[in-house]
N, CA, C and O atoms as a MOPAC input file, in Angstrom:
PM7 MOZYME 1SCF
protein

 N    -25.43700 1    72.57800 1    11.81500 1
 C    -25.72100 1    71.21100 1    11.42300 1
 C    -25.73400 1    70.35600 1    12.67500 1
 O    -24.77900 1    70.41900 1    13.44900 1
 N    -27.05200 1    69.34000 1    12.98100 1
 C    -26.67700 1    69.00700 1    14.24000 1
 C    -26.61600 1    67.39900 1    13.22700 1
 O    -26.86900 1    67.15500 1    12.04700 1
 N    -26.18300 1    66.61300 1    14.30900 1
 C    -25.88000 1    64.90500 1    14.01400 1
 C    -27.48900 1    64.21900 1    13.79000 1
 O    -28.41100 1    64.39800 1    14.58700 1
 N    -27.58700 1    63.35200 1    12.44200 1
 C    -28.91800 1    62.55200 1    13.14800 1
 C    -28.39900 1    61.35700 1    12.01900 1
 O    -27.31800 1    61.24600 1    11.44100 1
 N    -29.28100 1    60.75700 1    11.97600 1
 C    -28.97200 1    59.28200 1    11.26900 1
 C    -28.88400 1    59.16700 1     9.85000 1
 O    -28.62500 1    58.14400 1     9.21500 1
 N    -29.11600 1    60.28300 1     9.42200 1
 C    -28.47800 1    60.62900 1     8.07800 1
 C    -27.62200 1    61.52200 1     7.64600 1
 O    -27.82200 1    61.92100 1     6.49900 1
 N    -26.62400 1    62.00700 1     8.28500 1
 C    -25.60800 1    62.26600 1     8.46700 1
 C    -24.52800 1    61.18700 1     8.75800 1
 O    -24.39000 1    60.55600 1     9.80700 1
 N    -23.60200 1    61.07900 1     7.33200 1
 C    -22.29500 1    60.31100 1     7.85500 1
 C    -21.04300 1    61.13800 1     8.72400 1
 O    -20.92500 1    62.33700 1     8.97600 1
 N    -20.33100 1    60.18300 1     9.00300 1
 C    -19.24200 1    60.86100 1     9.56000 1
 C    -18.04900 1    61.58000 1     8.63700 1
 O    -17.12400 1    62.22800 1     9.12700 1
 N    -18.21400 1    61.37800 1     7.41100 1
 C    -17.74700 1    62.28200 1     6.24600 1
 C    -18.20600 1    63.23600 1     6.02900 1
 O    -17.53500 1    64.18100 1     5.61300 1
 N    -19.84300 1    63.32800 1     6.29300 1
 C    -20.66400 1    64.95600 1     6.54600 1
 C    -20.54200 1    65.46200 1     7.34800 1
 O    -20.83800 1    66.63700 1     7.13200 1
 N    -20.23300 1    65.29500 1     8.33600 1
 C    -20.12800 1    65.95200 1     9.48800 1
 C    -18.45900 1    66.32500 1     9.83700 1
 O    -18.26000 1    67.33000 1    10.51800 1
 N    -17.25400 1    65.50200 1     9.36100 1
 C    -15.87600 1    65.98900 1     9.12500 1
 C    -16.40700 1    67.57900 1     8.11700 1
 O    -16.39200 1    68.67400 1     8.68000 1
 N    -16.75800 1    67.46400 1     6.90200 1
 C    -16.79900 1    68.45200 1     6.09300 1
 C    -17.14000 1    69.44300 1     6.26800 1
 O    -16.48500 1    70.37600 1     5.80400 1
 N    -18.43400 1    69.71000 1     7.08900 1
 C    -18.92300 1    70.56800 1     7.49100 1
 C    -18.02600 1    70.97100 1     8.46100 1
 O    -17.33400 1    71.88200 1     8.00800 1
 N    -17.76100 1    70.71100 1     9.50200 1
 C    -16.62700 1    71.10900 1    10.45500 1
 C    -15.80700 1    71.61100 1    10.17200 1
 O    -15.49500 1    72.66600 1    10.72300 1
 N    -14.87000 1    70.89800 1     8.86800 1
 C    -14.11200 1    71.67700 1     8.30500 1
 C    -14.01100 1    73.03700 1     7.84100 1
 O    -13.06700 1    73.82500 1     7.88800 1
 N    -15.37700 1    73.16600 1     7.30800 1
 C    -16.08000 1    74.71900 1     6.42600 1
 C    -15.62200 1    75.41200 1     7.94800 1
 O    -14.54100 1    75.94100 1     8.20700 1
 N    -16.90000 1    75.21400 1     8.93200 1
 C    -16.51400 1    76.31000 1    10.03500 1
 C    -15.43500 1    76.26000 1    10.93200 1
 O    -15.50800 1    77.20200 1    11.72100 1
 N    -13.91600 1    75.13300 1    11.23700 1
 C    -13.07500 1    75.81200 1    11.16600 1
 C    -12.23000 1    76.22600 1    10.35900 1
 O    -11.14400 1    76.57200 1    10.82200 1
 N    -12.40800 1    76.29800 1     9.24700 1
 C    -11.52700 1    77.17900 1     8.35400 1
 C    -12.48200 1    78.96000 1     8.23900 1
 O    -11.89100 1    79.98900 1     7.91100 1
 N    -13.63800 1    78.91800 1     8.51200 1
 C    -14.00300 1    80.17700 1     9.18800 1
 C    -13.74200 1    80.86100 1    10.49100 1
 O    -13.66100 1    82.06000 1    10.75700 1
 N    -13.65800 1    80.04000 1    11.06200 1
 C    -13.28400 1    80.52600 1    12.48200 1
 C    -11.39100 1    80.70500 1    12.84100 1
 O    -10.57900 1    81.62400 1    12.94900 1
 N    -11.40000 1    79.55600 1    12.90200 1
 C     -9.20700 1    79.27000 1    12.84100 1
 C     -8.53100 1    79.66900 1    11.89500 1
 O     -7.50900 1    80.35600 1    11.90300 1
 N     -9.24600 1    79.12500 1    10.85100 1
 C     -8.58500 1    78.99100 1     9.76100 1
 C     -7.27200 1    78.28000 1     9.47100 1
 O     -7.36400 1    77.05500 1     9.39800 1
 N     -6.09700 1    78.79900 1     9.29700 1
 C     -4.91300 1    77.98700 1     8.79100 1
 C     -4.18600 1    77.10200 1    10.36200 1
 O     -3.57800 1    76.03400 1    10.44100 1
 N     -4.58300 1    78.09300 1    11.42500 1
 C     -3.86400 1    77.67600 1    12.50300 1
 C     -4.83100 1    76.68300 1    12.87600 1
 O     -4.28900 1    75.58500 1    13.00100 1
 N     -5.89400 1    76.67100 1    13.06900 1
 C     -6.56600 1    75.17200 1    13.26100 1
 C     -6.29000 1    73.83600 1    12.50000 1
 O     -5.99200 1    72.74800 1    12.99200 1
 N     -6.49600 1    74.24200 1    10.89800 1
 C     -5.68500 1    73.26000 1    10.35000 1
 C     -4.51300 1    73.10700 1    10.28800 1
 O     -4.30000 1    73.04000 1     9.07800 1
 N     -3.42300 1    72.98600 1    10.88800 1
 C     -2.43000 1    72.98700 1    11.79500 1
 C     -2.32800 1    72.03600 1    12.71800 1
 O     -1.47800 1    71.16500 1    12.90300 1
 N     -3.58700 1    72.40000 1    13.42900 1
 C     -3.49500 1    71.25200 1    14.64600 1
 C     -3.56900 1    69.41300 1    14.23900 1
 O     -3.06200 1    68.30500 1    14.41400 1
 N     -4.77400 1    70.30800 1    13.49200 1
 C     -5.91500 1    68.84700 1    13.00800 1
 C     -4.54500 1    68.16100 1    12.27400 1
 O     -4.07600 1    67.13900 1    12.77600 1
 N     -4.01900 1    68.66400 1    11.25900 1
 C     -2.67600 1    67.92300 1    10.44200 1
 C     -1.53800 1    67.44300 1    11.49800 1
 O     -0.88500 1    66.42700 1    11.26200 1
 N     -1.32500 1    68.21900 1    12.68200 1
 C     -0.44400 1    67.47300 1    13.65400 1
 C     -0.78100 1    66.49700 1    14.07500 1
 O      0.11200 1    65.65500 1    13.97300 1
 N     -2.08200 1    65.95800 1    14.74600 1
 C     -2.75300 1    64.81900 1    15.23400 1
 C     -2.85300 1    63.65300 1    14.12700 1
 O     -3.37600 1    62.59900 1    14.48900 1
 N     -2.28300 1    63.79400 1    12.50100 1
 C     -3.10500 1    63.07200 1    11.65700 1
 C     -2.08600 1    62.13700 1    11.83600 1
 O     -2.69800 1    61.14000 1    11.45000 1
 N     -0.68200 1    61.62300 1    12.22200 1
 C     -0.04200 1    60.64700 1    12.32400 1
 C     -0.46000 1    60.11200 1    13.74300 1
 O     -0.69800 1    58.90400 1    13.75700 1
 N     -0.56500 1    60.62400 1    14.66400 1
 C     -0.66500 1    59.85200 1    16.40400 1
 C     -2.18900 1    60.08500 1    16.71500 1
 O     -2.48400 1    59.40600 1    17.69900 1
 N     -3.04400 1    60.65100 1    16.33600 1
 C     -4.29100 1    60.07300 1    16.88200 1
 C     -5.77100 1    60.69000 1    15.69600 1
 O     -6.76300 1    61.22300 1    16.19200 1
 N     -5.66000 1    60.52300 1    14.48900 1
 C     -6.40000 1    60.88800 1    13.65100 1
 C     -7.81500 1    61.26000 1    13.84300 1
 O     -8.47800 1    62.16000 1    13.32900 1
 N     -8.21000 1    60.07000 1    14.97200 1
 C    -10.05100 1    59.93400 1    15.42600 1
 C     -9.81800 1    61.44900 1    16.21300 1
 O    -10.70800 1    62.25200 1    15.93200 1
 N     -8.93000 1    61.88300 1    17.00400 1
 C     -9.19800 1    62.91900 1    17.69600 1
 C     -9.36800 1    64.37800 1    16.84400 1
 O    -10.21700 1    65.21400 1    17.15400 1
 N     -8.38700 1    64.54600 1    15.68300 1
 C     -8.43600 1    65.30300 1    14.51700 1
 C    -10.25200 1    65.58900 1    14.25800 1
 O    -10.99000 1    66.56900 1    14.15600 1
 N    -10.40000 1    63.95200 1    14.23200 1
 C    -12.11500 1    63.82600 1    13.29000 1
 C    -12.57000 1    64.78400 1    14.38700 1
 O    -12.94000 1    65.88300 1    13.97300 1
 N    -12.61100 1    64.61000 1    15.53600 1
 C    -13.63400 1    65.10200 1    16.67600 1
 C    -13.47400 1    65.92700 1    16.75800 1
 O    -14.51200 1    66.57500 1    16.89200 1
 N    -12.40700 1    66.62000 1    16.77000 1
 C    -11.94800 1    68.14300 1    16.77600 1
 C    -12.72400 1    68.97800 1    15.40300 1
 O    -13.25700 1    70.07800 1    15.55300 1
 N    -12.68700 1    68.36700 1    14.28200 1
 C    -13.56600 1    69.07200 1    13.51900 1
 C    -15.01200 1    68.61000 1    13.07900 1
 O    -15.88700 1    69.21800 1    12.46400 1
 N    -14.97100 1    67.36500 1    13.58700 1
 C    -16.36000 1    66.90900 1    13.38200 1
 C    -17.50700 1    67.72900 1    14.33600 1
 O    -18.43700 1    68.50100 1    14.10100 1
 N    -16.77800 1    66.99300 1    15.79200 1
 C    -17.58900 1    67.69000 1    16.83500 1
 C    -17.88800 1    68.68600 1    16.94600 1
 O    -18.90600 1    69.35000 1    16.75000 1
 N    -16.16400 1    68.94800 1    17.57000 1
 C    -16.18400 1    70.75900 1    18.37800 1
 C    -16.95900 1    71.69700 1    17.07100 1
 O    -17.99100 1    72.24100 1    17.46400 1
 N    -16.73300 1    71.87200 1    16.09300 1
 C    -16.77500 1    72.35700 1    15.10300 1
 C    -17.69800 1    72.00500 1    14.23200 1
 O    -18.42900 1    72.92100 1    13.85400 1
 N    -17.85500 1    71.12900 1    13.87200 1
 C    -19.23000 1    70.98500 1    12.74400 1
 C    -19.96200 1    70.70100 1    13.99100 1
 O    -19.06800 1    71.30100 1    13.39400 1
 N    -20.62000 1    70.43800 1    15.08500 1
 C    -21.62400 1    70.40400 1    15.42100 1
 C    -21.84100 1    71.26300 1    16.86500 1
 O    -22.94100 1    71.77400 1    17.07600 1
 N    -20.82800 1    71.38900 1    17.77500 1
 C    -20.96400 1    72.54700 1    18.36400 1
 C    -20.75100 1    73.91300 1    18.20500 1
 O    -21.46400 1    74.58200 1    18.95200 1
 N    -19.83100 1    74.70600 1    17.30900 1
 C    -19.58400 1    76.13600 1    16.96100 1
 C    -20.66400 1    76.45100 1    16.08100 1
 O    -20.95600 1    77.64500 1    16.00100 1
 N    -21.36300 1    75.57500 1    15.35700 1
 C    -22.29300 1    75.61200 1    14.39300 1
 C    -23.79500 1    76.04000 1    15.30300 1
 O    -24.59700 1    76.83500 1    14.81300 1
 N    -23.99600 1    75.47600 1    16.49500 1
 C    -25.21200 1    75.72600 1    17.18700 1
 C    -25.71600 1    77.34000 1    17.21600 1
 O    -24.79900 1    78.12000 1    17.47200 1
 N    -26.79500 1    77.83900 1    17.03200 1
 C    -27.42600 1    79.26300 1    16.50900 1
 C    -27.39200 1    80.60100 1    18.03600 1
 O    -27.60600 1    81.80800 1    18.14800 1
 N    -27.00000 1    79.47800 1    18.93600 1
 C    -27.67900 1    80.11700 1    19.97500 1
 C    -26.40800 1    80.82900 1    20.60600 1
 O    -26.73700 1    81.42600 1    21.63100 1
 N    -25.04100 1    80.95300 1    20.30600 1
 C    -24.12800 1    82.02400 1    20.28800 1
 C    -23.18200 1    82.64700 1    19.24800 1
 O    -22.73300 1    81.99000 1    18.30900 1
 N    -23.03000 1    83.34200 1    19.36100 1
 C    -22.33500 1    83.91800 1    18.14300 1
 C    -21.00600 1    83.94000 1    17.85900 1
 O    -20.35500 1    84.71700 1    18.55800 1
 N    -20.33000 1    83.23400 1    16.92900 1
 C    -18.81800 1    82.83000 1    16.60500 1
 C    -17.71800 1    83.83800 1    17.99700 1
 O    -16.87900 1    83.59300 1    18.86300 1
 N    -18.48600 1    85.05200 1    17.39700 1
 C    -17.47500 1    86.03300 1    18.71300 1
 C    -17.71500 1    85.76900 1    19.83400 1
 O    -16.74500 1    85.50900 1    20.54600 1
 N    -19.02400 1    85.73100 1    20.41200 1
 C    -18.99300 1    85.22600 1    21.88400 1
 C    -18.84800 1    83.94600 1    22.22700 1
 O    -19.08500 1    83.70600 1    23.41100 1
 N    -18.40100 1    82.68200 1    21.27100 1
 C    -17.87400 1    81.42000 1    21.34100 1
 C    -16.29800 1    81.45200 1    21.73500 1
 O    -15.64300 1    80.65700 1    22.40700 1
 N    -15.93300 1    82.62200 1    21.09600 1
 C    -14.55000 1    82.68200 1    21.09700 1
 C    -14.12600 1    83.77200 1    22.18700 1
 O    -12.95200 1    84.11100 1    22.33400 1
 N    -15.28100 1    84.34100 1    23.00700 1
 C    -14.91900 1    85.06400 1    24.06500 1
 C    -15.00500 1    83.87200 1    25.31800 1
 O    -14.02300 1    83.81700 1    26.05900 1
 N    -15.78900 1    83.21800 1    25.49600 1
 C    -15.68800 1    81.79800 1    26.70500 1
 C    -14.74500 1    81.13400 1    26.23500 1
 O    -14.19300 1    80.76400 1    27.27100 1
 N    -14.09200 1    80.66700 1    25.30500 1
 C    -13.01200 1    79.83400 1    24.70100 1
 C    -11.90500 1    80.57400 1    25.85700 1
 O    -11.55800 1    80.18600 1    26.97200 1
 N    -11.59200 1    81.59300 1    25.19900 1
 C    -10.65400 1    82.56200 1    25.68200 1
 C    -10.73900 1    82.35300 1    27.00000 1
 O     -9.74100 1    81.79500 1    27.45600 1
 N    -11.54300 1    82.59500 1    27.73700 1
 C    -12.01000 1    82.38900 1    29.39200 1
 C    -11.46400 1    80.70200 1    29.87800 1
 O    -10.95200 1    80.27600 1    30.91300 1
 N    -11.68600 1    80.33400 1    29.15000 1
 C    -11.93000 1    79.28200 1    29.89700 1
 C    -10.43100 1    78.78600 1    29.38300 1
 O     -9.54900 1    78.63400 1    30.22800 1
 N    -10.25100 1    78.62100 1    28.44900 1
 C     -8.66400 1    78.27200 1    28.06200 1
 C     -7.31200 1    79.07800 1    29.05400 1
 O     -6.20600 1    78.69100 1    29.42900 1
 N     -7.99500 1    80.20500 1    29.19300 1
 C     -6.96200 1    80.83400 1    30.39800 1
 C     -7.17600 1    80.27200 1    32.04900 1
 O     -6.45200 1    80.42200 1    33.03300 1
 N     -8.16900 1    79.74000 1    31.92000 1
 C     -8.60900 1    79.38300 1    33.47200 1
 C     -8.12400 1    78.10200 1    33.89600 1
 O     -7.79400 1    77.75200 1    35.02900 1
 N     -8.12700 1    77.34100 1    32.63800 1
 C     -7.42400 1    76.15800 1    32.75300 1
 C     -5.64200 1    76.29800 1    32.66900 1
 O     -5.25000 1    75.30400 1    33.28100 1
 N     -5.04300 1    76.68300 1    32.43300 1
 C     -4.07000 1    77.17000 1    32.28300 1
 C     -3.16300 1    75.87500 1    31.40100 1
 O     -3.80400 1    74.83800 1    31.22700 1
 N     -1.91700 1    75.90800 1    30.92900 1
 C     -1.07100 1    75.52200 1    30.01700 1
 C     -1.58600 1    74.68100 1    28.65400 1
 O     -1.29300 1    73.60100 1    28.14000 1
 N     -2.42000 1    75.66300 1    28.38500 1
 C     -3.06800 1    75.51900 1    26.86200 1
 C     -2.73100 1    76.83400 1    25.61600 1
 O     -3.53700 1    77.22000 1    24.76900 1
 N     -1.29700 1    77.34900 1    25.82000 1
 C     -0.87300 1    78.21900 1    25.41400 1
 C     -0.93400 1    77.85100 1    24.05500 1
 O     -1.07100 1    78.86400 1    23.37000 1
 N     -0.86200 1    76.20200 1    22.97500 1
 C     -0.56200 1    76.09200 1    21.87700 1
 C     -2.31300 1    76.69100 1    21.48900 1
 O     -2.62000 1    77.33900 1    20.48900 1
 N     -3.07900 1    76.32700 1    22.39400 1
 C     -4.79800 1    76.78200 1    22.05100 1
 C     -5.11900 1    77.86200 1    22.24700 1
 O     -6.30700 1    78.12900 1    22.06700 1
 N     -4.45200 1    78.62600 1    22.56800 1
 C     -4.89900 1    79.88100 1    23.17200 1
 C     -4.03900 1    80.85400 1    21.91300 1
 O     -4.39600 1    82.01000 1    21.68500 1
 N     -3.13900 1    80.34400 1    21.33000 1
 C     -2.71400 1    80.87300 1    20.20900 1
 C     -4.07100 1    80.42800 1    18.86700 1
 O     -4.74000 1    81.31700 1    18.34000 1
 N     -4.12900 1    79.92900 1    18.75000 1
 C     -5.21100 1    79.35100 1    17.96600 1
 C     -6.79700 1    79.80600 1    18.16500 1
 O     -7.57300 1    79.44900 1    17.27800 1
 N     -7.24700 1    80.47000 1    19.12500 1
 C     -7.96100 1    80.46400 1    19.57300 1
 C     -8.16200 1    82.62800 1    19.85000 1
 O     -9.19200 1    83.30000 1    19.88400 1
 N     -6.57200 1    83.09700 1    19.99600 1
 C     -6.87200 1    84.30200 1    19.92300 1
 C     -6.95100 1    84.97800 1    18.51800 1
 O     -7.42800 1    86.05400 1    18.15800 1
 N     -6.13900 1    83.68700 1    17.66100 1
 C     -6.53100 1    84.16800 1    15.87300 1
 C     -7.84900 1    84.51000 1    15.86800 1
 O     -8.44300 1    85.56400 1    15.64500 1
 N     -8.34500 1    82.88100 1    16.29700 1
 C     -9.72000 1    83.05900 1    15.85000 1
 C    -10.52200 1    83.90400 1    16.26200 1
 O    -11.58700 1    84.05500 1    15.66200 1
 N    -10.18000 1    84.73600 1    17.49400 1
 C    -11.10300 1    85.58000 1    18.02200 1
 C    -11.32500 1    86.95700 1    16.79300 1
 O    -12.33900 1    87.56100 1    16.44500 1
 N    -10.04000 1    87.06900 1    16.42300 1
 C     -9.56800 1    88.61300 1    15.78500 1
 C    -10.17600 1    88.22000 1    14.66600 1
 O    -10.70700 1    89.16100 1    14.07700 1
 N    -10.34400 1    86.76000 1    13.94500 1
 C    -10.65500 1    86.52800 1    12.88900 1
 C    -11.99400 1    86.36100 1    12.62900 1
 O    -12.38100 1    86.14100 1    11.48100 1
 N    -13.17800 1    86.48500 1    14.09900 1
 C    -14.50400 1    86.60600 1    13.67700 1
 C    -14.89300 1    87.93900 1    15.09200 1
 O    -15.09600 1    87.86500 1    16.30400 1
 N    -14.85300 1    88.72100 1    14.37900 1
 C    -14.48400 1    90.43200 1    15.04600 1
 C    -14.08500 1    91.16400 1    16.11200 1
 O    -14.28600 1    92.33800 1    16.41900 1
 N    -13.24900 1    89.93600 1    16.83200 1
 C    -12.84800 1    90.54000 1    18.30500 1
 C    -11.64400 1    91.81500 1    17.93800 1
 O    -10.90900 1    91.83200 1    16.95100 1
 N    -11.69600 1    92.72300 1    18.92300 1
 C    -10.52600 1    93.66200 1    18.60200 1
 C     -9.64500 1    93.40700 1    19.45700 1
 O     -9.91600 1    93.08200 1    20.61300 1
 N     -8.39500 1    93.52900 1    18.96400 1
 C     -7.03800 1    93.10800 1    20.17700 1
 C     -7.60200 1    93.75100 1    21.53200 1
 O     -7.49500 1    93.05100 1    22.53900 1
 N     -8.29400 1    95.23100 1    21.67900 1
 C     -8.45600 1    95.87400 1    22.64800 1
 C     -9.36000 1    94.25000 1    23.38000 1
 O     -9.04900 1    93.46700 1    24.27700 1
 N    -10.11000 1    94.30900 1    22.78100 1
 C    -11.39000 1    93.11600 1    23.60100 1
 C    -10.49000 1    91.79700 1    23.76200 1
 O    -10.67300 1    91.32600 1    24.88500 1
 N     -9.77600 1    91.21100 1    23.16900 1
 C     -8.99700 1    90.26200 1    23.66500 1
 C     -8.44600 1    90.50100 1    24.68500 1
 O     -8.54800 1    89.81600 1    25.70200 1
 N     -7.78200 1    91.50300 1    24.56300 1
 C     -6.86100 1    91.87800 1    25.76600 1
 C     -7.64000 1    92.12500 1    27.21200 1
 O     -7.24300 1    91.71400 1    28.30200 1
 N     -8.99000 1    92.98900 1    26.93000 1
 C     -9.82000 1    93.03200 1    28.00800 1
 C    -10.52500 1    91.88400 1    28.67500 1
 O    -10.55500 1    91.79700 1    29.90200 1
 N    -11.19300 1    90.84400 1    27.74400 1
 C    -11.15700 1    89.87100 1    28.12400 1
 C    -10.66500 1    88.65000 1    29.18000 1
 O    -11.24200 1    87.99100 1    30.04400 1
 N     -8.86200 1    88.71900 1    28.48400 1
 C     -7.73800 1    88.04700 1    29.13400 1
 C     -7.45200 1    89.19600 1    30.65500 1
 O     -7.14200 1    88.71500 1    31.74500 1
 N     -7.52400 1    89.80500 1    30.56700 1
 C     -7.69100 1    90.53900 1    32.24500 1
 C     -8.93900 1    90.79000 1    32.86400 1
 O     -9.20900 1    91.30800 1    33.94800 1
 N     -9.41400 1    90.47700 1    32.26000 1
 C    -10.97000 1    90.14600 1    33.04600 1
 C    -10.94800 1    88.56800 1    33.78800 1
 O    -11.55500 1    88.27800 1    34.82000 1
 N    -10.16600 1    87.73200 1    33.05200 1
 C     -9.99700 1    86.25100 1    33.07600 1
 C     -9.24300 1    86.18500 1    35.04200 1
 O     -9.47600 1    85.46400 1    36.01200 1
 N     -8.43800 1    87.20700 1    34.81300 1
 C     -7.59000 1    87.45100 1    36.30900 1
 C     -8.40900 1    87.47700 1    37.49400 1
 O     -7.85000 1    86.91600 1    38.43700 1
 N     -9.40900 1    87.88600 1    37.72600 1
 C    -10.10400 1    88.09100 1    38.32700 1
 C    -10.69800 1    86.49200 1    38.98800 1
 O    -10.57600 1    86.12700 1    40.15800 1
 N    -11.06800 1    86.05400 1    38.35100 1
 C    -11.43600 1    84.41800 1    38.81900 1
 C    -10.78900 1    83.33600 1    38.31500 1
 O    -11.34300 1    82.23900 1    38.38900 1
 N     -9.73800 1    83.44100 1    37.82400 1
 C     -8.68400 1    82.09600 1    37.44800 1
 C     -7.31600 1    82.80100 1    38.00800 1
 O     -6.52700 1    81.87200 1    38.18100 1
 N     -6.71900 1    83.98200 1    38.35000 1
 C     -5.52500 1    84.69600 1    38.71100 1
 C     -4.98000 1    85.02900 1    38.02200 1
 O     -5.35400 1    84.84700 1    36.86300 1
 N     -3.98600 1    85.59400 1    38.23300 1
 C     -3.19400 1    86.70700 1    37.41100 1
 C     -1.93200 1    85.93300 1    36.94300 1
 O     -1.19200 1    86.66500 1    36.28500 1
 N     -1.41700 1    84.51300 1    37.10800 1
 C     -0.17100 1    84.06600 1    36.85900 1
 C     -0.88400 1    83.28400 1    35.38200 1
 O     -0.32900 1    83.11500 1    34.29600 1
 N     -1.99500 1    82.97900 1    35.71000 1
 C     -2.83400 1    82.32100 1    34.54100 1
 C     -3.32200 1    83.38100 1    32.82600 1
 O     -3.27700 1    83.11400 1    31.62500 1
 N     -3.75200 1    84.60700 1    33.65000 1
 C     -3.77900 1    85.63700 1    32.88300 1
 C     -2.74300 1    86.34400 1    32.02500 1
 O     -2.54700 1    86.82100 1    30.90700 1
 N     -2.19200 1    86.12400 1    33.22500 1
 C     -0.61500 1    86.99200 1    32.73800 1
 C      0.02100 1    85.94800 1    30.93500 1
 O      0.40900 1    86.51900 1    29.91600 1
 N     -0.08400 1    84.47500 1    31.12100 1
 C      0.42900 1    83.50600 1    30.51100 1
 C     -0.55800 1    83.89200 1    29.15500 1
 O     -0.01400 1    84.02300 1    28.05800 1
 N     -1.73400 1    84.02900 1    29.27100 1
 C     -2.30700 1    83.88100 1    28.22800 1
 C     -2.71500 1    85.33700 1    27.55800 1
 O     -3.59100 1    85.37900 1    26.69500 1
 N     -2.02400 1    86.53700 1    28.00600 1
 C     -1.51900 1    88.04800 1    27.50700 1
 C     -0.46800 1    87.72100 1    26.82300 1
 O     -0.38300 1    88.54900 1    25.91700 1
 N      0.00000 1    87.30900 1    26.78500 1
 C      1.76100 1    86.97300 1    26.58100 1
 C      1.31600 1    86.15500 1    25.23800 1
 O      1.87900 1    86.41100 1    24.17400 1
 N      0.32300 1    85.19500 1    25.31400 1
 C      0.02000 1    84.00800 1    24.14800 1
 C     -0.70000 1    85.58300 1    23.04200 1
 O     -0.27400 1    85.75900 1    21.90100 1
 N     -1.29900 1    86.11000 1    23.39200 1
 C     -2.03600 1    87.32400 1    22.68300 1
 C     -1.38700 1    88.38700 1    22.35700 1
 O     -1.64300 1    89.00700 1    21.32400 1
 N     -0.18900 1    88.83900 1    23.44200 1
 C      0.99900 1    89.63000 1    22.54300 1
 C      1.65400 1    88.98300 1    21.58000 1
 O      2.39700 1    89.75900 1    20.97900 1
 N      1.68900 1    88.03300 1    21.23300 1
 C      3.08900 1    86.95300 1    20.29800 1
 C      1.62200 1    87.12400 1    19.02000 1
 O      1.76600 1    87.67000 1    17.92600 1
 N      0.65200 1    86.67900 1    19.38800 1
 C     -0.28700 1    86.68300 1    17.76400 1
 C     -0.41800 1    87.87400 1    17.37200 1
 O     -0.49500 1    88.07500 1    16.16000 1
 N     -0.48300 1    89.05400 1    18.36500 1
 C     -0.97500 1    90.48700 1    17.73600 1
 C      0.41300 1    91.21100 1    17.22100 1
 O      0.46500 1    92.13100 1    16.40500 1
 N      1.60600 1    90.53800 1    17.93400 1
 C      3.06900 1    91.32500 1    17.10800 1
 C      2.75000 1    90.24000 1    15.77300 1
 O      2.46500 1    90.80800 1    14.71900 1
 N      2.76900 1    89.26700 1    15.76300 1
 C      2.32100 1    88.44600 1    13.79600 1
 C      1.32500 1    89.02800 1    13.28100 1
 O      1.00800 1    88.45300 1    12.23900 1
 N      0.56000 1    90.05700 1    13.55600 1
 C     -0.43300 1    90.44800 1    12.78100 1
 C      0.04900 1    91.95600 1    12.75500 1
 O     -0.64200 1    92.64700 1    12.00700 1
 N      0.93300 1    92.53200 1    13.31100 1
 C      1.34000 1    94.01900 1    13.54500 1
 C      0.06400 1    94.67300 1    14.46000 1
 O     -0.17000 1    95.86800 1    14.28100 1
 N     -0.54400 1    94.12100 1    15.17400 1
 C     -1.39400 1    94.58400 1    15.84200 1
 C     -1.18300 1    95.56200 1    17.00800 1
 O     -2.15400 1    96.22700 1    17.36800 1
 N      0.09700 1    95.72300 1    17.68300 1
 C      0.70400 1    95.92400 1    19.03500 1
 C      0.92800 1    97.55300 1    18.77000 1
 O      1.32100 1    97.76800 1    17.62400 1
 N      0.79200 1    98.52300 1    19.43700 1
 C      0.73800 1    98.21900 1    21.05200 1
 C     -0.84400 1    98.07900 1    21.01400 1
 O     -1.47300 1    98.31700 1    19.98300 1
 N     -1.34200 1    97.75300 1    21.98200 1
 C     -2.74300 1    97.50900 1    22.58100 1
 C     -2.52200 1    98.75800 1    23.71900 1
 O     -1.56200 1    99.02000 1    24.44400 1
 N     -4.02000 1    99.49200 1    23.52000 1
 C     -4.21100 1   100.39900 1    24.93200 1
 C     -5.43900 1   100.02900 1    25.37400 1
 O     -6.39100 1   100.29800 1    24.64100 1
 N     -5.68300 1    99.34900 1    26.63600 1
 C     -7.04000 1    98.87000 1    27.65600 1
 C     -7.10900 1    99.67300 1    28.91300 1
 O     -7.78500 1    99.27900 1    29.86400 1
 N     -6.38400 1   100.86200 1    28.94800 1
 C     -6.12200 1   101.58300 1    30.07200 1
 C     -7.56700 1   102.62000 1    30.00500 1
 O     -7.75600 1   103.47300 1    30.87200 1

């Protein structure tokens, strides 16, 4: 769905909503409900935007949205509450812990290994809540 002048900002919350509750699901709405007392407009944007109108665009695919997420959330470093949120979502539109995990050490390579290391650690804590562990990338 992209934005145009017939689209309200109630259509475009909703829709957002649909695809992150496909993508995040419960842990996204999570966030969005934390922001709804101290900054609500950012909530909207978070699912209006990011989500109803950028994850929605045709030209990558939920999994490889959530493989640059991953990248780039580790590169930036102390976005561990997103990077939990963000490795759900990976597993939750077909990444395998193996590919997360490969991913996040691939990430070492051009953001470092203290950055990498942080956001393995964010991906061991979701894959022991899912019984996912051990992971072998060897």
């Amino acid at each position: 769905m992209t934005t145009n002048t017939t689209t309200t900002k109630q259509d475009r919350y909703e829709h957002g909503m649909s695809v992150l509750d496909r993508v995040d699901g419960e842990a996204g709405r999570r966030i969005v409900d934390a922001l709804s007392d101290t900054s609500p407009e950012l909530g909207h944007q978070v699912v209006a935007w990011a989500f109803g109108d950028m994850y929605s665009r045709p030209e990558l695919s939920p999994r490889d949205r959530q493989l640059v997420t991953l990248g780039v959330l580790t590169a930036l470093g102390g976005c561990e509450i997103e990077l939990d949120v963000h490795v759900n979502a990976a597993l939750n539109v077909g990444l395998t812990p193996s590919e997360v995990s490969e991913a996040l050490l691939h990430s070492a390579v051009y953001c470092g290994i203290p950055r990498a290391i942080n956001a393995t650690l964010v991906a061991k804590k979701v894959f022991g809540e899912r019984e996912l562990l051990p992971i072998s990338n060897v």
